[in-house]
ZADO-1210 file (C-alpha; in nm, 4 decimals, padded with zeros to 6 digits):
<atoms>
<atom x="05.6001" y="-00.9565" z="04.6811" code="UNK" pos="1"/>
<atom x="05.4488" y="-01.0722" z="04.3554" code="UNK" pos="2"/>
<atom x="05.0687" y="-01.0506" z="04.3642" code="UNK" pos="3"/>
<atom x="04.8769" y="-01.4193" z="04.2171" code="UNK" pos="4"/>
<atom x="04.7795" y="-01.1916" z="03.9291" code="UNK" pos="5"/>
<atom x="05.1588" y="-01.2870" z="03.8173" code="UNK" pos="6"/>
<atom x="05.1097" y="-01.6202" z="03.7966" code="UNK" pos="7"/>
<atom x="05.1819" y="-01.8167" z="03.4769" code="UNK" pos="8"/>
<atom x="05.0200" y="-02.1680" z="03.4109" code="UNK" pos="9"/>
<atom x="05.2018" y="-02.3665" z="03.2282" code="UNK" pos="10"/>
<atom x="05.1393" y="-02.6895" z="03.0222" code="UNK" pos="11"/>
<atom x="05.4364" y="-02.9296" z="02.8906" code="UNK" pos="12"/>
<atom x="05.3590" y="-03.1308" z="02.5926" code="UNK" pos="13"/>
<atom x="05.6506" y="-03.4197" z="02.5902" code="UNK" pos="14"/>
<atom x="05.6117" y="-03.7617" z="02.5431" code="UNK" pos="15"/>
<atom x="05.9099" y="-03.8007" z="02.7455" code="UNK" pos="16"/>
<atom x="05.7852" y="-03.7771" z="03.1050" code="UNK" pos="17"/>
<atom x="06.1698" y="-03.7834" z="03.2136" code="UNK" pos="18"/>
<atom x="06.2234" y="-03.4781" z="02.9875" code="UNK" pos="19"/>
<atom x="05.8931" y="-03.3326" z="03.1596" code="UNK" pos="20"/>
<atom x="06.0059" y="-03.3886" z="03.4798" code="UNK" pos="21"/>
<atom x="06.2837" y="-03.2205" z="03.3934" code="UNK" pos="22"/>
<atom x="06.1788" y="-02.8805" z="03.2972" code="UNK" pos="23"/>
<atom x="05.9511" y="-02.9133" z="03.5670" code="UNK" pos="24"/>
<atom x="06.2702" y="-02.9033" z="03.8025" code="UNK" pos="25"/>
<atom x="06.4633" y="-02.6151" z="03.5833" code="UNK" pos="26"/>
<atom x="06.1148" y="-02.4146" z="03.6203" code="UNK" pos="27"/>
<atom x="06.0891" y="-02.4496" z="04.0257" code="UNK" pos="28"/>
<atom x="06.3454" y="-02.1901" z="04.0922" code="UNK" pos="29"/>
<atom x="06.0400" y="-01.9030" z="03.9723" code="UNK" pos="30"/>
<atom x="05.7376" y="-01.9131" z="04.1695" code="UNK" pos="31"/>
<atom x="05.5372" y="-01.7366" z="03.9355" code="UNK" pos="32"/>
<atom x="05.5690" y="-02.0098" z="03.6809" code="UNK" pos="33"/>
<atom x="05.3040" y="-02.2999" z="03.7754" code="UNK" pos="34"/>
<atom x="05.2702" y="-02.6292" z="03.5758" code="UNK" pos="35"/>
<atom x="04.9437" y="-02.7248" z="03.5900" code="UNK" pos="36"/>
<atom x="04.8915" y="-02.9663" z="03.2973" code="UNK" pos="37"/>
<atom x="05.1168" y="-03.2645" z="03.1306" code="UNK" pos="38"/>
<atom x="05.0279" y="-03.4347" z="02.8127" code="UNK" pos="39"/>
<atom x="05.2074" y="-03.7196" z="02.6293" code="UNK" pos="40"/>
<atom x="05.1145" y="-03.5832" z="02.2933" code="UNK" pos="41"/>
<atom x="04.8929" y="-03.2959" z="02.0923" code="UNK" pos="42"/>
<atom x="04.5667" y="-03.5208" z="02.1267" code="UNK" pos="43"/>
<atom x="04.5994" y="-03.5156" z="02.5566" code="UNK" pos="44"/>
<atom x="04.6918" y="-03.1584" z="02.5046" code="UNK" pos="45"/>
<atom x="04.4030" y="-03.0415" z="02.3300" code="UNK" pos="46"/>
<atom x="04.1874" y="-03.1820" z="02.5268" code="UNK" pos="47"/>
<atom x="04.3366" y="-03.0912" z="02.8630" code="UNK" pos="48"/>
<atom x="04.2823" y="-02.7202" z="02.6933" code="UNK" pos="49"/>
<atom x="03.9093" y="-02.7543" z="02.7475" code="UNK" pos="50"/>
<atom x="03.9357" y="-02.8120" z="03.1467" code="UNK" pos="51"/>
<atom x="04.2229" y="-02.6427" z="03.2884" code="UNK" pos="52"/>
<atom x="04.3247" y="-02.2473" z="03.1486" code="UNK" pos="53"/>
<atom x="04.6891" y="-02.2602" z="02.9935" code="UNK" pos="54"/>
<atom x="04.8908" y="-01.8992" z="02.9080" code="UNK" pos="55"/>
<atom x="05.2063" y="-02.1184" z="02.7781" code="UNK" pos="56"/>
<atom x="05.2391" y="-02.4362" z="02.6466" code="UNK" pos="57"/>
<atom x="05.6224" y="-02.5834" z="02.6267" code="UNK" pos="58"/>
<atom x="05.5883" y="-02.7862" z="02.2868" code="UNK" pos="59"/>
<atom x="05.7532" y="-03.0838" z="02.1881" code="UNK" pos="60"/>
<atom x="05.7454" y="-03.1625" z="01.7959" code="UNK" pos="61"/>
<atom x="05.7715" y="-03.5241" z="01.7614" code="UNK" pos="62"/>
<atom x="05.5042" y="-03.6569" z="01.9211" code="UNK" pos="63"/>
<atom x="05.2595" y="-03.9565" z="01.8963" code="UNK" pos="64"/>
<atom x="04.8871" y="-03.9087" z="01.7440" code="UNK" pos="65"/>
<atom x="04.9528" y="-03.5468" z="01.7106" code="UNK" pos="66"/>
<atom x="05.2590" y="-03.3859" z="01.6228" code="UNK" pos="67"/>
<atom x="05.3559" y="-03.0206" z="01.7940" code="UNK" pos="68"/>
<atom x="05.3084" y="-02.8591" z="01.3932" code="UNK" pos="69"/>
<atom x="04.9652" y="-03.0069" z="01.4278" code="UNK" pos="70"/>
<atom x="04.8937" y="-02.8976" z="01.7373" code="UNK" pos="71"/>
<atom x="05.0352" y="-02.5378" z="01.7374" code="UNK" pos="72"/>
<atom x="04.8245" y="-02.4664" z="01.4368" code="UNK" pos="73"/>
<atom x="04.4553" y="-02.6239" z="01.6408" code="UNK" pos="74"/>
<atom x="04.5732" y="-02.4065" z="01.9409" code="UNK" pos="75"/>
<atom x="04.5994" y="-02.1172" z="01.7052" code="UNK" pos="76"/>
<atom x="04.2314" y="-02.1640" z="01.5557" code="UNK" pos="77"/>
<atom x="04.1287" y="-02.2262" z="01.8955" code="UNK" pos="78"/>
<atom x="04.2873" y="-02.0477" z="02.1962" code="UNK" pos="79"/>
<atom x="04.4619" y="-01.7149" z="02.0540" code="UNK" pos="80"/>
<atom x="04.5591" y="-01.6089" z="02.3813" code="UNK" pos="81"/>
<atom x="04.7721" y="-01.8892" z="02.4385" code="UNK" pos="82"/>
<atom x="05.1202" y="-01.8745" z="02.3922" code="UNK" pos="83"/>
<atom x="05.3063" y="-02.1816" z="02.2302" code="UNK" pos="84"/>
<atom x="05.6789" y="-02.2099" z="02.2977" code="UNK" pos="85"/>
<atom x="05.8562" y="-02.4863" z="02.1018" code="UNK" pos="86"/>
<atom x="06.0915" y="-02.6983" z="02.2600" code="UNK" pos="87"/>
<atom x="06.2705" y="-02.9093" z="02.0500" code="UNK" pos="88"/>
<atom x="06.5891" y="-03.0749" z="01.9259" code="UNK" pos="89"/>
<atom x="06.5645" y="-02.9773" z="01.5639" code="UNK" pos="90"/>
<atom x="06.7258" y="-02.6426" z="01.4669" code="UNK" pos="91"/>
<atom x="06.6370" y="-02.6285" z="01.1094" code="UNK" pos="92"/>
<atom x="06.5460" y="-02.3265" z="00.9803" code="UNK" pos="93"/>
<atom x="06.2398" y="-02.4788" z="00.7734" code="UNK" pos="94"/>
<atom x="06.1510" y="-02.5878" z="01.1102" code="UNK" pos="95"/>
<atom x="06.1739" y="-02.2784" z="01.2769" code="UNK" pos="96"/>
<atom x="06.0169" y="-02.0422" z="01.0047" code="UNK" pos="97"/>
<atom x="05.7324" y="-02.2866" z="00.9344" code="UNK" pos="98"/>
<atom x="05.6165" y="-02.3070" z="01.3468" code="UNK" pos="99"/>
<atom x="05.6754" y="-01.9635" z="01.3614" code="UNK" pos="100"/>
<atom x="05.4622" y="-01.8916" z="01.0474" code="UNK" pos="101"/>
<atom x="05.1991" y="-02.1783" z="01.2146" code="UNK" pos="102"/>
<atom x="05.1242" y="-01.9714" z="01.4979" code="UNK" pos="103"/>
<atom x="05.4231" y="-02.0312" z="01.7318" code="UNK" pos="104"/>
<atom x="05.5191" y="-01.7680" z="01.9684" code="UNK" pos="105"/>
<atom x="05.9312" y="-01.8766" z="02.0383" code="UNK" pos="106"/>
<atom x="06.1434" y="-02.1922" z="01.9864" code="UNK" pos="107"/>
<atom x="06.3825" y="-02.3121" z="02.2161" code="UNK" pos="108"/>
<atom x="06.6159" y="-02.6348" z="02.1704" code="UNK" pos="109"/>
<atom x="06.6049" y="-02.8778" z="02.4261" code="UNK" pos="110"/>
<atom x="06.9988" y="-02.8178" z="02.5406" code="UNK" pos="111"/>
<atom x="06.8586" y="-02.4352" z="02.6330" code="UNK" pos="112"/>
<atom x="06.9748" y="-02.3615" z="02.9983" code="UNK" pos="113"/>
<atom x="06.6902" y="-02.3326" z="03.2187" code="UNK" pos="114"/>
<atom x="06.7157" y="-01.9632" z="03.2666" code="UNK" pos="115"/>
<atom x="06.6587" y="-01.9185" z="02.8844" code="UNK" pos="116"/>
<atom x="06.3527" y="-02.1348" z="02.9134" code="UNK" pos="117"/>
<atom x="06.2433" y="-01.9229" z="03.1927" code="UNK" pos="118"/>
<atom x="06.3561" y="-01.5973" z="03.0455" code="UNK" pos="119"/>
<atom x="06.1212" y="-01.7268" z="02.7333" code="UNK" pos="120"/>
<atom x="05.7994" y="-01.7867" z="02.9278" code="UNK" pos="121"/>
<atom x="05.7858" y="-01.4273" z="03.0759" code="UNK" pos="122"/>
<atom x="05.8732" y="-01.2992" z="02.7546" code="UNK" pos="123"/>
<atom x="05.5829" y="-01.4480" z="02.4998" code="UNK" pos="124"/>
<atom x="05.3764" y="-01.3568" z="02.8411" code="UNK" pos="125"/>
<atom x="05.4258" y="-01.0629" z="02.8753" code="UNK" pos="126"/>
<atom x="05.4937" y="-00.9394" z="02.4578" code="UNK" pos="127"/>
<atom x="05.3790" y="-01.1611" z="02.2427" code="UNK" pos="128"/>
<atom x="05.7067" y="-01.3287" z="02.0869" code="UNK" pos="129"/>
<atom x="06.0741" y="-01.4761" z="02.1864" code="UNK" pos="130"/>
<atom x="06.3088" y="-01.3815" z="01.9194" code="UNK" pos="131"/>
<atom x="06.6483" y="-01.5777" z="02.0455" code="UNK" pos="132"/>
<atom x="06.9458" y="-01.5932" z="01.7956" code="UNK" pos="133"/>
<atom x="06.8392" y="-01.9686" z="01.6346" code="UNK" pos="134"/>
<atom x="06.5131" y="-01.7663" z="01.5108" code="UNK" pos="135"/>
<atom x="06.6911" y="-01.4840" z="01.3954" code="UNK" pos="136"/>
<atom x="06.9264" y="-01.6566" z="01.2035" code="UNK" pos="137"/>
<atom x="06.6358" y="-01.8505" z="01.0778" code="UNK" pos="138"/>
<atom x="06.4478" y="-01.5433" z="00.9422" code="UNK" pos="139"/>
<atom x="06.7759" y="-01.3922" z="00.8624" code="UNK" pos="140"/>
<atom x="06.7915" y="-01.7201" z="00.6345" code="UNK" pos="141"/>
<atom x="06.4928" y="-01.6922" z="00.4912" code="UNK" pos="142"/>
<atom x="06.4433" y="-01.3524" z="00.4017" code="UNK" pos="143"/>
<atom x="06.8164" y="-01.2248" z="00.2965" code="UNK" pos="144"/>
<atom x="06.9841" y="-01.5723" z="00.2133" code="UNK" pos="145"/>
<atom x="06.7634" y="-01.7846" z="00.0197" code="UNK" pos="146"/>
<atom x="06.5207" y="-01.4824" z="-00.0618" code="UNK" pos="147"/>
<atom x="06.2336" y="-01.6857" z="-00.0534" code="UNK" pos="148"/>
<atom x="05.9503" y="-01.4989" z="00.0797" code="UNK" pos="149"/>
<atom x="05.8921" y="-01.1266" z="-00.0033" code="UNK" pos="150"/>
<atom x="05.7059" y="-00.9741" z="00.2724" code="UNK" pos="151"/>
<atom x="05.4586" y="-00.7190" z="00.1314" code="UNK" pos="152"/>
<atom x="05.5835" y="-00.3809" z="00.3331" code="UNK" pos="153"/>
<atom x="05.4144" y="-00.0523" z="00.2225" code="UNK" pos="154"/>
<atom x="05.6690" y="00.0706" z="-00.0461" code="UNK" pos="155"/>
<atom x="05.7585" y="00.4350" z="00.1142" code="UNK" pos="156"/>
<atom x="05.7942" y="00.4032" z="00.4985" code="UNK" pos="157"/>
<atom x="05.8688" y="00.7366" z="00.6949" code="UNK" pos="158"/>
<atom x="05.9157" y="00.6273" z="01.0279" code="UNK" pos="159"/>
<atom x="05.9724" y="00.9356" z="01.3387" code="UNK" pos="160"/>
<atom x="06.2565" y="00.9125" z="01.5440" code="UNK" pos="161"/>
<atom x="06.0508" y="00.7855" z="01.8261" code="UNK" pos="162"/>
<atom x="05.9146" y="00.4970" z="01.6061" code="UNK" pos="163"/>
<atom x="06.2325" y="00.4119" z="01.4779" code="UNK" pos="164"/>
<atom x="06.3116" y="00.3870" z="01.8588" code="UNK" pos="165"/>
<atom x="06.0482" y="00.2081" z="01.9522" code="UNK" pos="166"/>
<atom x="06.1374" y="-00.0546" z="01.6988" code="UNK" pos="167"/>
<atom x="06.4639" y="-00.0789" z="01.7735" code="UNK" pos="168"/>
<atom x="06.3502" y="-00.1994" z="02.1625" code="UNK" pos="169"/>
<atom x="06.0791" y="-00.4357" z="02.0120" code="UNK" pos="170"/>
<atom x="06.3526" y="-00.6068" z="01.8331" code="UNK" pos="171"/>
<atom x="06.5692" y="-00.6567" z="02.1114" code="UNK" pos="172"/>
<atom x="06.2515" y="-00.8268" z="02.3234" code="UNK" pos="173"/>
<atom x="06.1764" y="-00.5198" z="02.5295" code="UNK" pos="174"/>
<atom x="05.8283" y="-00.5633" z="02.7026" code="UNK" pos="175"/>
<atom x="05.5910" y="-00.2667" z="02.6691" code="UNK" pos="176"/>
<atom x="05.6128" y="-00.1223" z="03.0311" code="UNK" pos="177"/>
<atom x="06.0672" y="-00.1754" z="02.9724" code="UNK" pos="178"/>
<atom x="06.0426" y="00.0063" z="02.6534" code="UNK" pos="179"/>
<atom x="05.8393" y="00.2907" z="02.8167" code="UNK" pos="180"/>
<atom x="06.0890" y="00.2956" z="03.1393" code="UNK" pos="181"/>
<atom x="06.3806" y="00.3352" z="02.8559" code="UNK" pos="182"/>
<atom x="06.2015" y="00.6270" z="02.6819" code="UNK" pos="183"/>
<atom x="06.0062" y="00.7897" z="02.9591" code="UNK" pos="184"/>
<atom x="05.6752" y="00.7106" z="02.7909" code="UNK" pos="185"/>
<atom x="05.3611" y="00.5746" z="02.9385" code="UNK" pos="186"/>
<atom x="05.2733" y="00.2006" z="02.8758" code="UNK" pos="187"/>
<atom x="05.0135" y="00.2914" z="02.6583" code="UNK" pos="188"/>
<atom x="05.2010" y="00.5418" z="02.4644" code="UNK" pos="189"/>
<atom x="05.4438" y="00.2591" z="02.3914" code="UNK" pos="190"/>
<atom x="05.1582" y="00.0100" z="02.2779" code="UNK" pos="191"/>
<atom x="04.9879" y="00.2656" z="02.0589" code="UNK" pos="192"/>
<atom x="05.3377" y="00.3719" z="01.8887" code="UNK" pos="193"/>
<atom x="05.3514" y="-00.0418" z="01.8285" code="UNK" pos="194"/>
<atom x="05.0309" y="-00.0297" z="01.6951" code="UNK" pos="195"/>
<atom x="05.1099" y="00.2086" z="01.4361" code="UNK" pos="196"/>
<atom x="05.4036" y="00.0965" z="01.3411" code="UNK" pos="197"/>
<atom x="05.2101" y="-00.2165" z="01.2379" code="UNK" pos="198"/>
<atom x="05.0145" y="-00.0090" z="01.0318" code="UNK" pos="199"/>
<atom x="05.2430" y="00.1887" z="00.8891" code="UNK" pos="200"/>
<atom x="05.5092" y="-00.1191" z="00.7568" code="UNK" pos="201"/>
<atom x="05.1890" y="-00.3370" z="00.6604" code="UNK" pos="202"/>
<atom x="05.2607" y="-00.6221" z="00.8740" code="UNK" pos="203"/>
<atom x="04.9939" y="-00.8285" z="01.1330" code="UNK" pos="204"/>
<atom x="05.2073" y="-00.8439" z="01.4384" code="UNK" pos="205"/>
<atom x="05.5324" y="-00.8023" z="01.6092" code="UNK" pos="206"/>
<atom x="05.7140" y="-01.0941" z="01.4259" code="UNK" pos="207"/>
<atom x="05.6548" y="-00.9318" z="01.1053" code="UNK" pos="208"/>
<atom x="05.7804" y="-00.5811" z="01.2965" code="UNK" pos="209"/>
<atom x="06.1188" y="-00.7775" z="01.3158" code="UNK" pos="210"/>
<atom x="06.1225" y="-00.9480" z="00.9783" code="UNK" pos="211"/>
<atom x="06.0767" y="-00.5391" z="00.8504" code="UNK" pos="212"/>
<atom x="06.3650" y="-00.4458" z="01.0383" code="UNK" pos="213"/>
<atom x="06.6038" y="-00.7126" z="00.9153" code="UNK" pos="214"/>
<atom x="06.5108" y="-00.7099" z="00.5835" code="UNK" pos="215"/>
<atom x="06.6022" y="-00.3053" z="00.6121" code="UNK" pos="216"/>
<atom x="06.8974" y="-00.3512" z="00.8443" code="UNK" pos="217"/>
<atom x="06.7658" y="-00.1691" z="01.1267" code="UNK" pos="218"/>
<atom x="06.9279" y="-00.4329" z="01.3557" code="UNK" pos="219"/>
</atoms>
């Protein structure tokens, strides 16, 4: 039996309450996900944030008053622990790269089957970031395509066996305690092997972990 600890409050950002309604019936199958706040646009959002605690927030982009971009990048500055999922119909890549570089933790297109939006939720939950093949193709775009950003990675990586390993799983949205079932290591172990790979390539977080590893063909 799942203990309450598991539970996942959810907020859904839509000015569409049919489309709301909607993910609120394609979430109901998982009783660990709870929706406990609706808001028409970014402006209702943000302040819903101040009375009610949020871990995910499904994200709309077009959106009266304030706009998803605008309010992915206030929920940054304000609530870092909160994880932004976008949901959207656009599948640009400028779209994508510029809400991921904003602060957003996954983007999902509206047409995603409800298992992938619930597959998404646990994963930003429970590590950080949903890499699904519309943002990897996006960063794919972006970094070997067009070329137009150069990440700064440390010149002269030498990365162990394990770490290599370790990457390997990140990029193929492994939570910590999977990763350390797959390798026989101790959550911790895992999370301080992360840790150091982040140090090691130069990078601030896991999505720049992944942007390393397809610039370099790991994956």
């Amino acid at each position: 039996m799942n203990k309450p600890t598991d539970i996942i409050k959810i907020a859904i950002a839509d000015d569409y309450a049919i489309f709301r309604d909607g993910l609120k019936v394609g979430l109901k199958p998982d009783k660990n996900l709870h929706v406990v706040l609706e808001a028409n646009d970014g402006l209702e959002l943000m302040d819903g944030l101040e009375k009610q605690d949020i871990d995910v927030i499904l994200m709309d982009l077009k959106m009266p008053k304030m706009d998803g971009m605008e309010a992915t990048m206030e929920i940054r500055k304000k609530y870092s622990n909160i994880k932004v999922l976008v949901v959207t119909m656009y599948d640009d890549a400028k779209f994508i790269i510029h809400l991921m570089e904003c602060g957003a933790n996954g983007y999902l297109l509206k047409n995603a089957d409800p298992d992938e939006i619930r597959n998404a939720i646990h994963t930003v939950h429970n590590n950080e970031y949903y890499f699904n093949d519309i943002v990897n193709k996006a960063l794919l775009k972006r970094l070997i395509i067009n070329g137009k950003i150069k990440p700064s990675f440390n010149d002269e990586i030498n990365l162990t066996e394990r770490e290599l390993e370790v990457l390997k799983l990140i990029c193929q949205e492994k939570t910590t305690t999977e990763i350390g079932n797959e390798i026989y290591l101790s959550p911790r172990s895992v999370e301080g092997i992360r840790q150091r790979l982040i140090e090691k390539i130069g990078v601030r977080n896991t999505a720049g972990l992944v942007m390393f590893a397809v610039k370099k063909g790991i994956i």
